[in-house]
C-alpha positions in Angstrom: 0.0 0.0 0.0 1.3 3.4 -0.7 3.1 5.9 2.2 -0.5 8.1 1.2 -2.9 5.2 1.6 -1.1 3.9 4.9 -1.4 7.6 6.9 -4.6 7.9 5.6 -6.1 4.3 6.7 -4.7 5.1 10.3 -6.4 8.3 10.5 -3.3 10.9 9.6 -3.1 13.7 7.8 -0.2 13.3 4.6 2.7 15.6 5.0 5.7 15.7 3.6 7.7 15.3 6.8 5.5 12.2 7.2 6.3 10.8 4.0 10.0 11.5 4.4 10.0 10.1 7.3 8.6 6.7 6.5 9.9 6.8 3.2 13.4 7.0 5.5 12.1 4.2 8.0 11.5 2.0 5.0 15.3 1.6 3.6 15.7 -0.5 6.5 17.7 -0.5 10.0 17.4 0.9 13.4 17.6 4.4 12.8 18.0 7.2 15.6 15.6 10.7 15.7 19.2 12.7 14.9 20.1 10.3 11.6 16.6 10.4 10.3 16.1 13.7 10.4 19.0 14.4 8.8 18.2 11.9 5.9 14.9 13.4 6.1 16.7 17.1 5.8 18.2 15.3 2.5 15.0 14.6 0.6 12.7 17.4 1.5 15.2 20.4 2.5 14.3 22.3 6.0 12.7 20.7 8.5 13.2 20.6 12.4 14.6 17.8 14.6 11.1 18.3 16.9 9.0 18.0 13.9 10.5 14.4 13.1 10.0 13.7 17.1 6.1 14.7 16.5 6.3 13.0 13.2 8.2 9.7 14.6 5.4 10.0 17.5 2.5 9.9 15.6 4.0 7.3 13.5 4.7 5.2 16.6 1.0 5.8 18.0 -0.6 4.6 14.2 1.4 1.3 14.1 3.3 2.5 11.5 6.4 2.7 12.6 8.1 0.9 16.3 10.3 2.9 19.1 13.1 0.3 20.6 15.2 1.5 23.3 18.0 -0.9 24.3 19.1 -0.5 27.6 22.0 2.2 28.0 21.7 3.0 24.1 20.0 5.7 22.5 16.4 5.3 21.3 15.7 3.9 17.7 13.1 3.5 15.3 12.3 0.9 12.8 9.3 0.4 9.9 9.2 -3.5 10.7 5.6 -3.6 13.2 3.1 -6.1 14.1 5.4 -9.1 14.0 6.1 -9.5 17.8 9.8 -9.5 16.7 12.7 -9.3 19.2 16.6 -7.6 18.9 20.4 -8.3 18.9 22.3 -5.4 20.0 26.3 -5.3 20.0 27.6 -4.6 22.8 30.9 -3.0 21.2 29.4 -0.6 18.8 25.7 -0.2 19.1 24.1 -2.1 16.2 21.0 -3.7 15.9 19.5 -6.5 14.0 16.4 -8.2 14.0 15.7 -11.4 15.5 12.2 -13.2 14.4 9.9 -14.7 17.0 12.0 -18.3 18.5 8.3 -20.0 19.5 6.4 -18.9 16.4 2.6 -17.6 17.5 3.1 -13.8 19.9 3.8 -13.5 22.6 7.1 -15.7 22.0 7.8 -16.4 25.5 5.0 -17.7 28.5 5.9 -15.9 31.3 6.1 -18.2 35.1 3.7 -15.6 36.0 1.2 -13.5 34.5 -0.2 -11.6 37.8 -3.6 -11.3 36.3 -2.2 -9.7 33.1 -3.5 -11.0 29.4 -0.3 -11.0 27.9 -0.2 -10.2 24.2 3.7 -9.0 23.0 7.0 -10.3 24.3 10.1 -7.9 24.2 13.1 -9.6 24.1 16.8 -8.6 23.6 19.5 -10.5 23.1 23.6 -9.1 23.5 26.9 -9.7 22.3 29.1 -9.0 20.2 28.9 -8.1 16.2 31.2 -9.9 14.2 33.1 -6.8 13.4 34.0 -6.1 17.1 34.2 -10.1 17.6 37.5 -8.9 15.1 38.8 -5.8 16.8 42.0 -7.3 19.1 41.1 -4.4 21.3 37.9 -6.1 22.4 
């Protein structure tokens, strides 16, 4: 489905910051609010780093885009949603890759206690090290 159709089926307005934005999220990774909108600044010219926060925001709220924070790393966003999908994160340099579902059907993992809860998403992240730092002698 187009950028156009997808803000529009989730109840949002099309901008241009908005279709940067996911146009941005769609080439793939985990992308910090400072990197995209500076790819962003590359497509569509002027735009601030708060407007990609409010746009990132609204994106997050519609489904359309997902917020990761790894513990003691910066926050990141990433166009791959709904999946129930977990992380890798290296501990030497930051990156992040995806790791599908280990138990097939969400929410991945049964907890040993659900306190009452009706659990429907598992957030699980896994670290190491990258190959490339597995490399670096100084490691």
């Amino acid at each position: 489905m187009p950028a156009e159709e997808e803000l529009r089926s989730r109840g949002l307005r099309v901008t241009r910051p908005r279709l940067a934005v996911l146009d941005v999220l769609a080439q793939g990774g985990h992308l910090g609010a400072d990197e995209i909108a500076q790819r962003v600044r590359d497509r569509i010219g002027s735009v601030s780093t708060q407007a990609v926060y409010d746009v990132l925001h609204a994106l997050t709220q519609a489904g359309l885009a997902r917020r990761i924070e790894p513990a003691g790393g910066s926050t990141r966003y990433e166009a791959r949603t709904g999946d129930n999908h977990h992380h890798v994160v290296c501990r030497g340099c930051g990156v992040v890759g995806d790791v599908d579902c280990a138990v097939g059907a969400a929410p991945c993992l049964e907890p040993s206690a659900r306190h009452g809860f009706v659990i429907d998403e598992a957030e699980v992240t896994f670290w190491g090290l990258c190959p490339s730092c597995q490399q670096d002698p100084a490691r």
